[in-house]
C-alpha positions, 0 to 999 in steps of 0.5 A: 489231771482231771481235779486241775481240769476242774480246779481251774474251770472253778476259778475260772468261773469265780473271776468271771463273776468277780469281774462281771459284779464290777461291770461299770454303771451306766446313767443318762440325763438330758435337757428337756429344752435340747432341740434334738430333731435339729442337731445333726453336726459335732466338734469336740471341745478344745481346751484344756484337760482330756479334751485336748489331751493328745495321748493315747487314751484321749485318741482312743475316746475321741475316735470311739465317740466319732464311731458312735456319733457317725454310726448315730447319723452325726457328722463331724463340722469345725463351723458351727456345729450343731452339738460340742463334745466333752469327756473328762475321766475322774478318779476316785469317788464322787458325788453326781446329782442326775435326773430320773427321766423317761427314757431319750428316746421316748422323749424325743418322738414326743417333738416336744421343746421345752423354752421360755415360752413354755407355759408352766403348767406345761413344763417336765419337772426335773425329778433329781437323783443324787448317785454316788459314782464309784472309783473311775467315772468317764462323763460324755456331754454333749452341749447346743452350741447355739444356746451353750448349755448342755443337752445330754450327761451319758456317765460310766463309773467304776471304769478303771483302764488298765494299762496296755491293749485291754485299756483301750477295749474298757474305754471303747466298750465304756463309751459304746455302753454311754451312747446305748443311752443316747438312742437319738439318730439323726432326722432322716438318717433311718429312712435314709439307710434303710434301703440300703 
């Protein structure tokens, strides 16, 4: 009784490890002209693929990007909306050129915009990385409605969904773990709620 006690403690402990070391990997890039003190409203892409995807899977990331955009201070608008939301989920392997950035955050405090007018000698460089996203990569954009180009990439890879009930904890957790990269609240929000 006692060696099958510790038999399947042992293996139990190996499958967490296994399943810790495919923990899926997170990364984040954003546009240095993304006015983000300004956004404060969202609606998500209507269209063609997941985006307008009414299964199961589709409702379960749309609902879990709105937990995590209210939570962050965003409010849902269908009339012009400040940001526009787009997932896709790949299969497979691929390769993503990304950037290597200070982090969101950092940057934003700083209240710096960067534009047409900014002199260059002024100007962030975008130092590019190229990443080889494993089997299963769930990308977040989220795009300034006004000037139509994406603002902020959050990515997951090495997701995979299995069937049933744990699919949808993978994809909420997966989509919770994206937007720990966008630390961006809304202007006000935090003073707003900290009496609460």
């Amino acid at each position: 009784m006692k060696l099958t006690s510790t038999l399947l403690i042992g293996l139990a402990l190996a499958l967490s490890g296994c399943l810790s070391s495919r923990e899926a990997r997170i990364e984040s890039d954003y546009s240095y002209s993304g006015n983000f003190r300004r956004y404060r409203t969202y609606e998500f892409i209507t269209g063609q693929g997941l985006a307008s995807d009414t299964s199961r899977l589709g409702e379960i990331l749309r609902d879990a990007i709105r937990t995590r955009l209210k939570i962050q201070g965003y409010r849902a608008a269908r009339n012009r909306p400040d940001l526009l939301v787009s997932f896709r989920v790949y299969e497979g392997d691929m390769k993503f050129r990304g950037y290597d950035q200070e982090d969101i955050a950092r940057w934003v405090t700083t209240g710096n915009v960067e534009d047409e007018e900014t002199p260059e000698n002024q100007r962030h460089g975008y130092q590019p990385v190229r990443r080889l996203l494993s089997e299963g990569t769930l990308l977040i954009t989220l795009i300034d409605n006004r000037t139509n180009r994406a603002v902020w990439n959050g990515y997951a890879s090495g997701v995979t969904v299995p069937p049933g009930p744990q699919g949808e904890v993978v994809l909420r957790r997966s989509v919770r773990s994206i937007f720990d990269h966008y630390r961006v609240f809304t202007e006000g929000y935090l003073d707003s709620n900290s009496g609460q």
